[in-house]
Structure formats: structure tokens, C-alpha cells
PALO-940529 format. One line per 10 residues: number of its first residue (from 1); their letters; for each residue y, z, x of N, C-alpha, C, O. Coordinates in Angstrom, 3 decimals, m for minus. Layout:
N
NUM) A) Y,Z,X,Y,Z,X,Y,Z,X,Y,Z,X | ...
end
This chain:
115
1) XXXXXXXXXX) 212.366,164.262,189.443,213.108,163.094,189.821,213.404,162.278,188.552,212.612,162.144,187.620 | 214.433,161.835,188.612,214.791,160.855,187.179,214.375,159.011,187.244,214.399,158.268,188.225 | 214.049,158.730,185.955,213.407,157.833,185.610,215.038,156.487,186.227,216.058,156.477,185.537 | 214.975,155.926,186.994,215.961,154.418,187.196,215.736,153.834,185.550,214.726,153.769,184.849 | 216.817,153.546,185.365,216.674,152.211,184.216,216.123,152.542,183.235,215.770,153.708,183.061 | 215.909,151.517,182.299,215.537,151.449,181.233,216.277,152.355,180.046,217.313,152.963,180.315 | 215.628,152.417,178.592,216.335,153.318,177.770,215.552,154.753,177.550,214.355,155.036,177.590 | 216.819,155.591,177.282,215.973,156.726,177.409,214.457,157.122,175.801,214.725,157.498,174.660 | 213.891,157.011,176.033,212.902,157.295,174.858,211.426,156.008,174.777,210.316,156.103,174.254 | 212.267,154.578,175.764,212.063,153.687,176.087,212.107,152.609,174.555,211.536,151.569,174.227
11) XXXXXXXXXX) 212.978,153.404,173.999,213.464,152.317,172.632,214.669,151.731,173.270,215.198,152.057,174.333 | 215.163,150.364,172.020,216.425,149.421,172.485,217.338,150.471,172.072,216.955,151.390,171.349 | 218.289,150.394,172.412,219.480,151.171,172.015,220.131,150.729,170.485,220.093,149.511,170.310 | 220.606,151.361,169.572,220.876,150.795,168.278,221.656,149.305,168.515,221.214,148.289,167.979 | 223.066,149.283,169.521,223.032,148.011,169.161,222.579,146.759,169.411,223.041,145.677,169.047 | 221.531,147.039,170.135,220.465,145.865,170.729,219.935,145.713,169.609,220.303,144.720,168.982 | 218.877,146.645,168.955,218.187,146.342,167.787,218.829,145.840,166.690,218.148,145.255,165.848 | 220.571,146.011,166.462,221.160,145.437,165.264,221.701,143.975,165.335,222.138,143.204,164.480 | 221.460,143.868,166.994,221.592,142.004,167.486,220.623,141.668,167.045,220.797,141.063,165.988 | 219.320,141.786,167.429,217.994,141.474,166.920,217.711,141.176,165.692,216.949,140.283,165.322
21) XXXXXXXXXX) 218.430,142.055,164.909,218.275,142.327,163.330,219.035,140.855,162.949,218.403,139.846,162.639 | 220.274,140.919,163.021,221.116,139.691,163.386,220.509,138.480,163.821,220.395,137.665,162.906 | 220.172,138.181,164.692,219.435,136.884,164.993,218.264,135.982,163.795,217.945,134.846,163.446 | 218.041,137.056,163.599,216.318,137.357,162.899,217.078,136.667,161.739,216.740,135.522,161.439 | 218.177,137.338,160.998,218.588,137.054,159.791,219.029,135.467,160.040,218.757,134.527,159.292 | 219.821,135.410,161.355,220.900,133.774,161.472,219.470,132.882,161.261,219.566,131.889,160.539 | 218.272,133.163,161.804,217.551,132.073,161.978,217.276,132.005,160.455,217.783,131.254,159.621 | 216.513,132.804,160.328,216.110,132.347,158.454,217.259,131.305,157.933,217.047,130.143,157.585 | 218.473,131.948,157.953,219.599,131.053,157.583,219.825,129.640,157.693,220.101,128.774,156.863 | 219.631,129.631,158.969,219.263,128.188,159.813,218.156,127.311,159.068,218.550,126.258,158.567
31) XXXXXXXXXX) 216.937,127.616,158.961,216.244,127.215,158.151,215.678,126.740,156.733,214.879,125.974,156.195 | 216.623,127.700,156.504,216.963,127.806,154.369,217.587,126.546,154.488,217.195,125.810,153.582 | 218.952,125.624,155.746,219.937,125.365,155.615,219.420,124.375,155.944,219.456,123.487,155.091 | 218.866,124.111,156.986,217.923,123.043,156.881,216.926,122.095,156.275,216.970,120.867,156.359 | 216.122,122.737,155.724,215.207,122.408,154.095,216.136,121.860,153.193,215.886,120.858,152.523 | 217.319,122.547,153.145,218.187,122.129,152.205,218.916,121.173,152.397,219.224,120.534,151.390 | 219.564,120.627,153.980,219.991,119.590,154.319,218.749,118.230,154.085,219.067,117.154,153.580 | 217.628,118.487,154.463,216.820,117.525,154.363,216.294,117.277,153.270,215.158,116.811,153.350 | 216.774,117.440,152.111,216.670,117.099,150.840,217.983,116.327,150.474,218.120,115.498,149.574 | 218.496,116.574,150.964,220.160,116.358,150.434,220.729,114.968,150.638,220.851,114.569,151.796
41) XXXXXXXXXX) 221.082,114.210,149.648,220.914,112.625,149.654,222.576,111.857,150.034,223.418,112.127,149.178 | 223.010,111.080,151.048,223.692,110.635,151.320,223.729,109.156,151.307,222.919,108.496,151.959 | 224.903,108.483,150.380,224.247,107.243,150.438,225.996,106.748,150.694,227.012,107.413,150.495 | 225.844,105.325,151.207,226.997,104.780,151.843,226.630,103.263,151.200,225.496,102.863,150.937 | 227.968,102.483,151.007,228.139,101.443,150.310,228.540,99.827,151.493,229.206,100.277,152.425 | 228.430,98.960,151.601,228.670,97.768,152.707,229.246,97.129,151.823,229.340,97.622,150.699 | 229.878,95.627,152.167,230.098,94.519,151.328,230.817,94.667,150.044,230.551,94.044,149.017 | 231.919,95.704,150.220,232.608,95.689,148.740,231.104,96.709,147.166,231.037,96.675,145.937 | 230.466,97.247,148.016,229.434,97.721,147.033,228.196,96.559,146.655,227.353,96.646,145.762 | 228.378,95.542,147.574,227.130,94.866,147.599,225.740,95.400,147.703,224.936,95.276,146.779
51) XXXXXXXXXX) 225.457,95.998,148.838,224.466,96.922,148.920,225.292,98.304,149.606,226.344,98.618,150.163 | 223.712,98.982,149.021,223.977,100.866,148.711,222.948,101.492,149.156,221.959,101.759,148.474 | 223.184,101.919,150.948,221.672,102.381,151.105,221.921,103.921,150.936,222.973,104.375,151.387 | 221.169,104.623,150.415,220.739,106.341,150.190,219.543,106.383,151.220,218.605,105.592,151.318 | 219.880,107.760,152.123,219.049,108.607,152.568,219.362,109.738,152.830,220.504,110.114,153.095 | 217.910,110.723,152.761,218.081,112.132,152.974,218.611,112.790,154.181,218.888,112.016,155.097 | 218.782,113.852,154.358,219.370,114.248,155.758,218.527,114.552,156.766,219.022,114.793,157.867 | 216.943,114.606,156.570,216.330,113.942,157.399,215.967,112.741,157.987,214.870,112.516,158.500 | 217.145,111.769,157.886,217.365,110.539,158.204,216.119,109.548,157.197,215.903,108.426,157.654 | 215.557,109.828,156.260,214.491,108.734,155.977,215.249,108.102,155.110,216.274,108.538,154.587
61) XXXXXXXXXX) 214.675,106.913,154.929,215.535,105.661,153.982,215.189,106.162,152.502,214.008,105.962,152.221 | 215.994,106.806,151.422,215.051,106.991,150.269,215.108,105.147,149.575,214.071,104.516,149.373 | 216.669,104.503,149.280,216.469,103.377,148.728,217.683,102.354,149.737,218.447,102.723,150.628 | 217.489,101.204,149.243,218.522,100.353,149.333,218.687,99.544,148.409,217.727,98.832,148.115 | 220.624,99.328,147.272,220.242,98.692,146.310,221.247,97.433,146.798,222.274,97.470,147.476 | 220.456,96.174,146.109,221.136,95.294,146.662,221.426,94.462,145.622,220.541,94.145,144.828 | 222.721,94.004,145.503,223.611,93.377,144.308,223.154,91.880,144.230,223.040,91.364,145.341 | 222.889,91.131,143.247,221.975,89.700,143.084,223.064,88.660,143.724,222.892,87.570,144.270 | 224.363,89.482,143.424,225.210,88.597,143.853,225.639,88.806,145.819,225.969,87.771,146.397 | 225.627,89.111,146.009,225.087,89.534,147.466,223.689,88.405,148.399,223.538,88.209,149.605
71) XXXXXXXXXX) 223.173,88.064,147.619,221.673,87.237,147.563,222.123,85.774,147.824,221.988,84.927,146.940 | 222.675,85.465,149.078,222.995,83.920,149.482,221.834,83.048,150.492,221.826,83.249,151.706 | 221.131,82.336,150.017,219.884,81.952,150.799,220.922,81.264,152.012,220.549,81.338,153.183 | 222.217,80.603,151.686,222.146,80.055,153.049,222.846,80.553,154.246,223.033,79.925,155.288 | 223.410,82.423,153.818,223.513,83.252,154.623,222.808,84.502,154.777,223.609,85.436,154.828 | 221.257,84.964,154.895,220.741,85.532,155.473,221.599,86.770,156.189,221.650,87.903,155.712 | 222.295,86.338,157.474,222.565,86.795,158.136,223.159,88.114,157.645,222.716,89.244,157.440 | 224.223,87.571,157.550,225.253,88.661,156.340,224.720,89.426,155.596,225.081,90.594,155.744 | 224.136,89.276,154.990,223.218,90.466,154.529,222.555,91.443,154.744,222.581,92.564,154.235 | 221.710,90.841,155.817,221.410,91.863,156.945,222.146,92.849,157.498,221.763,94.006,157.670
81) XXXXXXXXXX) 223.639,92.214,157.895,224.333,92.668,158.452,224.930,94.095,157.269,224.977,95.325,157.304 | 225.150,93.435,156.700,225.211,94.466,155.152,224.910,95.602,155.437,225.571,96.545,155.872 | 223.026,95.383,154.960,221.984,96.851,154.990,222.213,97.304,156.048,222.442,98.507,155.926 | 222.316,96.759,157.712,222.812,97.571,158.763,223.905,98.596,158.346,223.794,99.817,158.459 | 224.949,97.942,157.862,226.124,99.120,157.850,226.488,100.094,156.868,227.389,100.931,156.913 | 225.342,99.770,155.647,225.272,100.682,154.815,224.309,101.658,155.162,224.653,102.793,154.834 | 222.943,101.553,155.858,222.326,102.662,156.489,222.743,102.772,157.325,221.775,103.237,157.927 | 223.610,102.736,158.126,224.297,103.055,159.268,225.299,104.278,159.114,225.176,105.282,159.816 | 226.244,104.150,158.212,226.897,105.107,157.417,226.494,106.154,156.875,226.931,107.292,157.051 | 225.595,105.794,156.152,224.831,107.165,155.208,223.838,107.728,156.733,223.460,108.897,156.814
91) XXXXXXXXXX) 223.626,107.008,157.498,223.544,107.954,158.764,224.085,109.153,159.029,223.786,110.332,158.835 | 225.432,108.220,159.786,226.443,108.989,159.893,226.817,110.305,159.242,227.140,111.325,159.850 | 226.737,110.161,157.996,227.322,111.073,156.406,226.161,112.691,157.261,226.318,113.845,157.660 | 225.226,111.788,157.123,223.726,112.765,157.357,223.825,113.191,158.685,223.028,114.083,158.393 | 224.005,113.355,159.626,224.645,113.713,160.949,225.739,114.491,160.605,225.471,115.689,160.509 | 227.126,114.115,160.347,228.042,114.752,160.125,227.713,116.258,159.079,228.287,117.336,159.232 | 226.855,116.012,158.234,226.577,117.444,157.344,225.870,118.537,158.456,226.371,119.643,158.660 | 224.664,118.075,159.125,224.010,118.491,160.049,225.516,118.804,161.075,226.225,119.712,160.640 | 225.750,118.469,161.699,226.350,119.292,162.641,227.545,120.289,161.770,227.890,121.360,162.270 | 228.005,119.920,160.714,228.877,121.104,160.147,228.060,121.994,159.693,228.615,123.091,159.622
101) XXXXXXXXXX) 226.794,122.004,159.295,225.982,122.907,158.744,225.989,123.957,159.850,226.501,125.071,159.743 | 225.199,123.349,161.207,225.656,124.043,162.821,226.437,125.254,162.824,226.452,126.485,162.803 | 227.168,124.014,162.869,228.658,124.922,163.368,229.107,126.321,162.442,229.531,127.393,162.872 | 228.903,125.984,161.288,229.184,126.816,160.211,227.971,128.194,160.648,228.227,129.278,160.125 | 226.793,128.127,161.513,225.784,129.061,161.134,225.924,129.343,162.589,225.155,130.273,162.831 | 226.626,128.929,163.811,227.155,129.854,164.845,228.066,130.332,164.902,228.369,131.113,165.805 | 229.027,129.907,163.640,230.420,130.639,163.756,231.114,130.011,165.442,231.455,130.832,166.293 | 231.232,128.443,165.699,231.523,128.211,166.620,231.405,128.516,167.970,232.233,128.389,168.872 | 230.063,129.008,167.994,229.867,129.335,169.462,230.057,128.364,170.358,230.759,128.529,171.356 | 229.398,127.178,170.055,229.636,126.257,171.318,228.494,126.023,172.116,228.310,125.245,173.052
111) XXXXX) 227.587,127.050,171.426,225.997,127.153,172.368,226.415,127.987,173.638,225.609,128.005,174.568 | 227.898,128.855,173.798,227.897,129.454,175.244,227.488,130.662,174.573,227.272,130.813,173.371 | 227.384,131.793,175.833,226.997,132.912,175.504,228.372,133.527,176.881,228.751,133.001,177.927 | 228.785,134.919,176.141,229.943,135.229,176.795,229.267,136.361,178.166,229.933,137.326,178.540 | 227.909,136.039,178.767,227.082,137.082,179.471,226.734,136.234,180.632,226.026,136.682,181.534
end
């Protein structure tokens, strides 16, 4: 009587194992690309270059530089408002690399699978 299913020898068939092989490789990739994004320094400017916050693409703050002339005791506010939109940006910058990094290492899948 014959065996239902499976492969004959009960190995993957070559091109199962060369998806596998494939995956195996995308992930390393993924990861190299990653390490490397999260080193990778993005910094964004507010206020005409008043302040300049830099951070890595693991979102951490590395600095914020802030211009003396920028330094108004009797607006506070503004300033604040400043460093908001200069780390806010270099956010952004750092997000935007991260998802092109993505995209670039699915070759646009979309996260669907055509199965």
C-alpha cells in the first residue's frame, strides 16, 4: 500500500530547502541592517538652527545643541517648543530610514504572503 503525503525519502523537496536557505540568509540581513541602523545618527535642526537635536536610530537622544542666542529667560516656552521639534524630526529621519531599510529587505512584500 502507498505511503499518503508527505515527501518521498521524507526530505523537503529542493525548493523548500532553497526557501529556507533564503529566509535564513534575509534574516541575518535584517539584522546586520539593523545594528547598523541603530548606530546611525540622525540629527534635525528647529528655530532657524537654534537648537540641533541628534539621535541614533534606535530612537535614543545622543545630544541636543542649543545656540546661547536661543537662551531667552523671559521665553522659556519657545524653547522648549524648539527641542520638541528638533527631536521630533530627527525622529522622524530615524523612522523613515527604518521603514526604507524594511522595505528594501522584503523587496516590497507588504507583509502578504501570496498562499
Amino acid at each position: 500500500m502507498a505511503k499518503r503525503g508527505g515527501f518521498p525519502g521524507g526530505g523537503m523537496p529542493g525548493n523548500m530547502s532553497n526557501l529556507m536557505k533564503q529566509a535564513q540568509r534575509m534574516q541575518r540581513q535584517m539584522e546586520e541592517s539593523q545594528k547598523e541602523l541603530e548606530t546611525k545618527e540622525f540629527t534635525a535642526k528647529a528655530g532657524g538652527g537654534a537648537v540641533e537635536a541628534t539621535v541614533f536610530g534606535n530612537k535614543s537622544v545622543k545630544s541636543i545643541v542649543i545656540s546661547p542666542d536661543a537662551v531667552d529667560p523671559d521665553d522659556v516656552e519657545m524653547l522648549q517648543d524648539m527641542i520638541v521639534a528638533a527631536v521630533n524630526e530627527a525622529m522622524k529621519q530615524a523612522d523613515e530610514a527604518s521603514g526604507a531599510m524594511l522595505g528594501k529587505m522584503t523587496g516590497g512584500l507588504g507583509g502578504g504572503f501570496p498562499f
